[in-house]
C-alpha positions as CSV (number, residue, x, y, z in Angstrom):
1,X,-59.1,7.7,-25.5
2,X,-56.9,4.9,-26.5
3,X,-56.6,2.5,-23.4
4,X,-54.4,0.4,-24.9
5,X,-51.7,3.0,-25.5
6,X,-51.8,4.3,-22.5
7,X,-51.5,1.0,-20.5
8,X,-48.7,0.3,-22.9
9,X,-46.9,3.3,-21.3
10,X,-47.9,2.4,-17.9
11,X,-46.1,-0.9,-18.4
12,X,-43.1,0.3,-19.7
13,X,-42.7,2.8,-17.1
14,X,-43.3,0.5,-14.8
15,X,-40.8,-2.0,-16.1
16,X,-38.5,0.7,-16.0
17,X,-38.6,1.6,-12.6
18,X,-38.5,-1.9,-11.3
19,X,-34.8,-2.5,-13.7
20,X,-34.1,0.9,-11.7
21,X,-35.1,-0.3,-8.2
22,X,-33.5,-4.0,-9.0
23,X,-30.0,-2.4,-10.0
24,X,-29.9,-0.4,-7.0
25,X,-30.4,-3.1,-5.0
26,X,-28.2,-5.0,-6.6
27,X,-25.4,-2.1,-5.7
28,X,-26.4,-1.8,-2.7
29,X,-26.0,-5.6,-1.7
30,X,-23.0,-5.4,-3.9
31,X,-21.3,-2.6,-1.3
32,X,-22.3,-4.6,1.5
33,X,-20.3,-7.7,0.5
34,X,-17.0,-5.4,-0.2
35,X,-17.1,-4.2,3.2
36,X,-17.9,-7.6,4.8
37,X,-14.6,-8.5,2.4
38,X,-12.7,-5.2,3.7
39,X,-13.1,-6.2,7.3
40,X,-12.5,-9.8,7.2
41,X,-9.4,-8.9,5.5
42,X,-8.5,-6.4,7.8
43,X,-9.1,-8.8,10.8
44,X,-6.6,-11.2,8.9
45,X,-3.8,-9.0,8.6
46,X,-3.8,-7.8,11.8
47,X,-2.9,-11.2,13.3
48,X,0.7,-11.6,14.8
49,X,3.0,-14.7,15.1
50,X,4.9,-16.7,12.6
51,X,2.0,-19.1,12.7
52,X,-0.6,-16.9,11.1
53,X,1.7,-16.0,8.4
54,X,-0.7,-17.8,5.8
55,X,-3.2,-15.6,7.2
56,X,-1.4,-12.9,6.5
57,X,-0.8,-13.3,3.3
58,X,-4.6,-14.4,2.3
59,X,-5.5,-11.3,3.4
60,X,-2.8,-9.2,1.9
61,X,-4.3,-11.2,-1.3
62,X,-7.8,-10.5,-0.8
63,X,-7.2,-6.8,-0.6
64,X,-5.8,-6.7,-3.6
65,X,-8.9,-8.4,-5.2
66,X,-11.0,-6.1,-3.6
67,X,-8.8,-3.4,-5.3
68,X,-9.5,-4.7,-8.1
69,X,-13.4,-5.5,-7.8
70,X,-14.1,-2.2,-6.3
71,X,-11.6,0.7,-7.3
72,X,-13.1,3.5,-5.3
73,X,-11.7,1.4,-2.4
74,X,-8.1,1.0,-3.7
75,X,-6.6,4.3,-2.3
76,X,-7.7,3.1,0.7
77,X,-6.1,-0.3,0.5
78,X,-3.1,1.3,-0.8
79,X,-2.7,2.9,2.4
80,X,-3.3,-0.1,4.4
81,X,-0.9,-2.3,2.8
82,X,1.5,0.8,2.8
83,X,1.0,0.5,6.6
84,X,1.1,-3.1,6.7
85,X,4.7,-2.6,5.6
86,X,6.1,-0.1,7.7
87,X,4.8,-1.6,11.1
88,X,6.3,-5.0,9.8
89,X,9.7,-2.9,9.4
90,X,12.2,-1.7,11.6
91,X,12.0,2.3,11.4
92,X,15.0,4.2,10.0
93,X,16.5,6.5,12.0
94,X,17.6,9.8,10.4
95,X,21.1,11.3,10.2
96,X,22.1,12.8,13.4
97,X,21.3,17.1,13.4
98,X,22.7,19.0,15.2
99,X,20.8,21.5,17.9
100,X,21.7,24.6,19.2
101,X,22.7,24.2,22.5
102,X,20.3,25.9,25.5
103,X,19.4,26.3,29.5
104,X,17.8,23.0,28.8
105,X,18.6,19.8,27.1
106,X,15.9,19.1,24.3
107,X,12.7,17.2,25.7
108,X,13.1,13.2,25.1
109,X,11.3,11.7,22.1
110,X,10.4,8.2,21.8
111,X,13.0,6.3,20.1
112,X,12.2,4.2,17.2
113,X,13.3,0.8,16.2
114,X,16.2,1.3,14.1
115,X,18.0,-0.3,11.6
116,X,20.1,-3.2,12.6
117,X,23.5,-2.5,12.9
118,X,24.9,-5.1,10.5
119,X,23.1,-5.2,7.5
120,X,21.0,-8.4,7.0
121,X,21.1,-11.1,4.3
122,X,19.3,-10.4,1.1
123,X,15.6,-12.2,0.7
124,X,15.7,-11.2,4.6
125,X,11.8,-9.6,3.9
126,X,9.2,-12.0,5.2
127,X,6.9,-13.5,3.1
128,X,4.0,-11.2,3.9
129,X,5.7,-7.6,3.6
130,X,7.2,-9.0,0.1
131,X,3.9,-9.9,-1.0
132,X,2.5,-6.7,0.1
133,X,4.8,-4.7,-1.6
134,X,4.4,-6.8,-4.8
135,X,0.7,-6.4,-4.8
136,X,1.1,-2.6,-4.5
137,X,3.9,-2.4,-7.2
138,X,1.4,-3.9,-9.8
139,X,-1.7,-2.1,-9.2
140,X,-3.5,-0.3,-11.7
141,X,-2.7,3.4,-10.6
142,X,-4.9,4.8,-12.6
143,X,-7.8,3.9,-9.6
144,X,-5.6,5.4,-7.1
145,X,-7.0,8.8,-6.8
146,X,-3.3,10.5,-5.6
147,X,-2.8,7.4,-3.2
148,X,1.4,6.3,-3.3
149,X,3.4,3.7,-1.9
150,X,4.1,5.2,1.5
151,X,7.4,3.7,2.6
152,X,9.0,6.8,4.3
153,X,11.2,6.1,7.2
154,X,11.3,2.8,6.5
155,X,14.3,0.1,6.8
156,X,15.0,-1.4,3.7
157,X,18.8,-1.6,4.1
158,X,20.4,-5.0,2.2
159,X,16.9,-5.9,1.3
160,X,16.0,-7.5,-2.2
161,X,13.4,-4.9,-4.3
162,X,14.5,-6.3,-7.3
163,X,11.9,-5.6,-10.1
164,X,9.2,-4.0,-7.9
165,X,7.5,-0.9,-9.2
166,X,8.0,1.8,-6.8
167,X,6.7,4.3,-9.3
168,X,5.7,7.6,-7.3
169,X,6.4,6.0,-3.8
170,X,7.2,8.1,-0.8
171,X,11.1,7.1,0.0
172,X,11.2,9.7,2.1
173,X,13.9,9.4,5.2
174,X,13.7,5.6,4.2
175,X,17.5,3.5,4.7
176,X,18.4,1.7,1.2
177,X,22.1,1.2,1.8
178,X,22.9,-2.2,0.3
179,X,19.5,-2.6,-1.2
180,X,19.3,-4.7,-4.2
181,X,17.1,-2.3,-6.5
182,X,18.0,-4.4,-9.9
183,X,15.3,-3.9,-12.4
184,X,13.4,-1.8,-10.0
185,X,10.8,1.3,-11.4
186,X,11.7,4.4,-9.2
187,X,10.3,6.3,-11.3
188,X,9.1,9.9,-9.6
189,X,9.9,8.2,-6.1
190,X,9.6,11.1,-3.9
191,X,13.0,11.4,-1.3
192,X,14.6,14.0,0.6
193,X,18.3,14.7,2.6
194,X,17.4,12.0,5.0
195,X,17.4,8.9,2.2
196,X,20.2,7.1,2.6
197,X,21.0,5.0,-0.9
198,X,24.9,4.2,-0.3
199,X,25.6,0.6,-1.9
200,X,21.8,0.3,-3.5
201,X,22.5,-1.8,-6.7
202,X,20.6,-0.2,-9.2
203,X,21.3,-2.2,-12.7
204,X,18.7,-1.8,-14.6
205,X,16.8,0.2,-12.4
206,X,14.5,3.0,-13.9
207,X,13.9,6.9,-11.9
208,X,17.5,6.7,-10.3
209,X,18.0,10.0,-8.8
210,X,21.6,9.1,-6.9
């Protein structure tokens, strides 16, 4: 019996399995420090007041890294930041329907915060949502496993999206009168009756559908 072959075998094998267990520890420690990363982040972002604004945006930042560092993660932070910018966002409200009238009047629904009445200045998006919705304009999309740019609803009347990539995004009952959209990528933007465009400036813009 040739000893020395087989304990040459034995070694390698044995080699083997410790690359094998010393890789998965590796990912395993690995997975532990994106989701330490994840929640730190999401501790960040959640802070209010105009004093934690640099907060804010670190942490908008440091999603976007962990995007990038760990793409199974991204449609989730896609939705986050998404999020992050419609709660930051006053809520458009839709064009008025009409009901059939009844015995009784309609049940009351909570009433969202609207647009303002007179539109606001251009640049008027803090620094925080403007970084946000930079960070998911230039994403790699290819990681983000049928995640969009959720901005339905949303208040962006008079507001500068110059040059951002809205490529796919959910627009969706979302208030663009006045909106500078110069340069913008609107590319397959999803939008329905309730998107209001009137005044947008769309030179240059790509995916116009008005």
């Amino acid at each position: 019996m040739n000893w020395s072959a087989i304990t040459s075998v034995v070694t390698t094998f044995t080699a083997l399995a410790a690359l094998v267990f010393t890789a998965q520890s590796l990912s395993a420690t690995e997975q532990g420090q994106f989701t330490d990363r994840y929640t730190r982040a999401m501790d960040q972002i959640g802070t209010l007041g105009e004093e934690h604004l640099q907060t804010r945006l670190g942490a908008v930042y440091a999603l976007e890294r962990l995007a990038r560092d760990s793409p199974p993660d991204q449609p989730t932070i896609v939705q986050v930041l998404s999020a992050f910018v419609r709660a930051n966002l006053p809520q458009a409200t839709p064009q008025a329907i009409l009901l059939p009238s009844g015995p009784l009047p309609p049940p009351p629904r909570p009433r969202p915060r609207p647009c303002p009445s007179v539109a606001v200045a251009p640049h008027s998006l803090t620094l925080d949502v403007q970084a946000a919705l930079t960070v998911l304009g230039r994403r790699d999309r290819s990681k983000d496993n049928g995640a969009v740019t959720d901005l339905r609803n949303t208040c962006l009347a008079s507001t500068d999206l110059s040059h951002l990539n809205l490529t796919a995004a959910n627009l969706n009952g979302a208030n663009l009168v006045g909106a500078n959209l110069m340069s913008a990528n609107l590319d397959g933007a999803r939008h329905d009756q309730h998107t209001i465009t009137k005044g947008a400036v769309t030179t240059g813009a790509t995916g116009v559908w008005w």
